[in-house]
N, C-alpha and C positions, 0 to 999 in steps of 0.2 A: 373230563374235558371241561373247560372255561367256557362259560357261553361270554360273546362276546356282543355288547349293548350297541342295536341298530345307527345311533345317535352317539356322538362322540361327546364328551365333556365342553367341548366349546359352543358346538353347535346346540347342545342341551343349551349352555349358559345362554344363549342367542334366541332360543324359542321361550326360554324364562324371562329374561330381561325386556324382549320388544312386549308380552303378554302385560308383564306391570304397569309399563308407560300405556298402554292401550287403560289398563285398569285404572290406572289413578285419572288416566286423560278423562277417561267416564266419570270416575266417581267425583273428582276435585273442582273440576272447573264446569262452570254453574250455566250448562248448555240450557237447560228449561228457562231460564229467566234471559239467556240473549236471545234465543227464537220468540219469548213471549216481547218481548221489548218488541218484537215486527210485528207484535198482533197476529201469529201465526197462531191456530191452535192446535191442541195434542187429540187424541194420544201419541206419545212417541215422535212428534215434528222433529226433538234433534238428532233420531234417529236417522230419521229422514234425510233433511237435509247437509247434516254435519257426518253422518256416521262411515265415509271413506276416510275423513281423519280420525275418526274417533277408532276404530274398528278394523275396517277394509285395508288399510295402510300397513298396519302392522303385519295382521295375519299373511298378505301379499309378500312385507318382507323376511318375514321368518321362513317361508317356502321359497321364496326366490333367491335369498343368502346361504339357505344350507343344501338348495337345490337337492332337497330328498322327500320321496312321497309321507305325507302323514304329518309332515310338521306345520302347514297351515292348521290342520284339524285339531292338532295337539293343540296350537297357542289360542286358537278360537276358546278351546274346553277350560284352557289354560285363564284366559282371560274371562269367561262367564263364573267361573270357579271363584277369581279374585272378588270380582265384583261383588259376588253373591255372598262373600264373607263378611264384606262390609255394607252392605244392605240388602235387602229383600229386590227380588227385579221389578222394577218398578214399584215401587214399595207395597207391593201387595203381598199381605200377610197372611189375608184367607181367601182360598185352603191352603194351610201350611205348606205345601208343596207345591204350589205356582210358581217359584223362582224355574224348578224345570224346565218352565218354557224357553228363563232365558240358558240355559245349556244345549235346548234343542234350536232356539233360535241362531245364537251362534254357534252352535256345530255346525248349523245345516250352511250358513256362507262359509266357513271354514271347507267342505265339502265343495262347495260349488267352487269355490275359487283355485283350491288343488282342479278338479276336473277340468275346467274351463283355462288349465293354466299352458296347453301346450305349443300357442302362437299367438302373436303380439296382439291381433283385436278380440280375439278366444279371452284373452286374460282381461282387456278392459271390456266385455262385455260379463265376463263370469264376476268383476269385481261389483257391478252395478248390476247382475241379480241375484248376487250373496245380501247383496246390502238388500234388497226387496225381498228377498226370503225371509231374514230375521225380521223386519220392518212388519208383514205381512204377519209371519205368525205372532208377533208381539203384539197389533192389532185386534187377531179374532180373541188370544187368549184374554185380553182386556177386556174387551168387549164384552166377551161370554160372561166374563167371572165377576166384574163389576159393571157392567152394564154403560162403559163407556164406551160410543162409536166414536170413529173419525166422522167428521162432516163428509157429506157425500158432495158437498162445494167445495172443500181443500185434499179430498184423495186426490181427486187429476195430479193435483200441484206436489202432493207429497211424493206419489209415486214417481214421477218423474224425475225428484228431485233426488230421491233415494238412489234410480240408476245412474243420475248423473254423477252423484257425489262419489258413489261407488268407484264407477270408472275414473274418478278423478285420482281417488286413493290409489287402485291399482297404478295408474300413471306416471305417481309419487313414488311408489316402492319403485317400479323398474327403474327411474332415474336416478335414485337411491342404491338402488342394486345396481350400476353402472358406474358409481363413482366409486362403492367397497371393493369391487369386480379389479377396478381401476389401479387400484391402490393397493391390493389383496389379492392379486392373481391364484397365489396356489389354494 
């Protein structure tokens, strides 16, 4: 007997494809030097504040277009995965295995935003604290391992910003996911 794969060929190509644009959105375009341009400081600000497009947008529409449990999760691991092939997470190299963080930081909103996805303010609250989950653990693990805090005068502002941005991404995919829905019925 054939076992037959949960995830169809399209819907795979759908959780691969939004994961890359999530990856390259991270890796290519030069979020630390526009947040540092406001004189904002790190660790992680464009996490913060940018990471419902950077991030939260994608994983949102990969779960919301293929409308099946596990594929926000997937594109999250999917997307730490890419990232972490083309650089170290956060460029920290010691201990060798610190990128971890970032597969647990985003698995864990990948997580939260499947859970949090079963009614319309469920989904833009679960999107803005997926984004302060990974935000959060990206934080201590910095902290811990090189000894950088966030100012305890820009957490208020980051954290806030972090579930705002969140919910904003979620926001994005439903309206997104509303015109492929549109257009795309079956």
């Amino acid at each position: 007997m054939k076992r037959k794969s949960y995830f169809t060929l399209c819907e795979w190509t759908i959780i691969v494809s939004l994961a890359i644009v999530s990856a390259l959105i991270n890796t290519y375009i030069p979020i630390k030097s526009i947040i540092g341009h406001f004189d904002i400081p790190g660790p992680a600000a464009g996490m913060a504040l940018l990471g419902g497009a950077i991030f939260v947008l994608w994983i949102s529409l990969a779960h919301q277009i293929t409308r099946k449990k596990y594929s926000g999760i997937i594109t999250s691991v999917i997307i730490a995965s890419i990232c972490l092939f083309i650089h170290p997470w956060y460029g920290v190299i010691s201990p060798s295995w610190f990128s971890l963080y970032g597969i647990v930081g985003l698995g864990c909103m990948g997580v939260i935003i499947e859970l949090m996805s079963r009614s319309y303010w469920r989904r833009i609250i679960g999107g803005g604290v997926g984004n302060l989950s990974c935000l959060l653990i990206t934080w201590i693990a910095i902290g811990f391992h090189t000894g950088t805090w966030v100012s305890m005068k820009w957490a208020p502002f980051l954290i806030l910003g972090a579930i705002i941005s969140g919910s904003i991404g979620v926001l994005a995919a439903q309206g997104i996911t509303r015109i492929v829905w549109a257009r795309h019925p079956d």
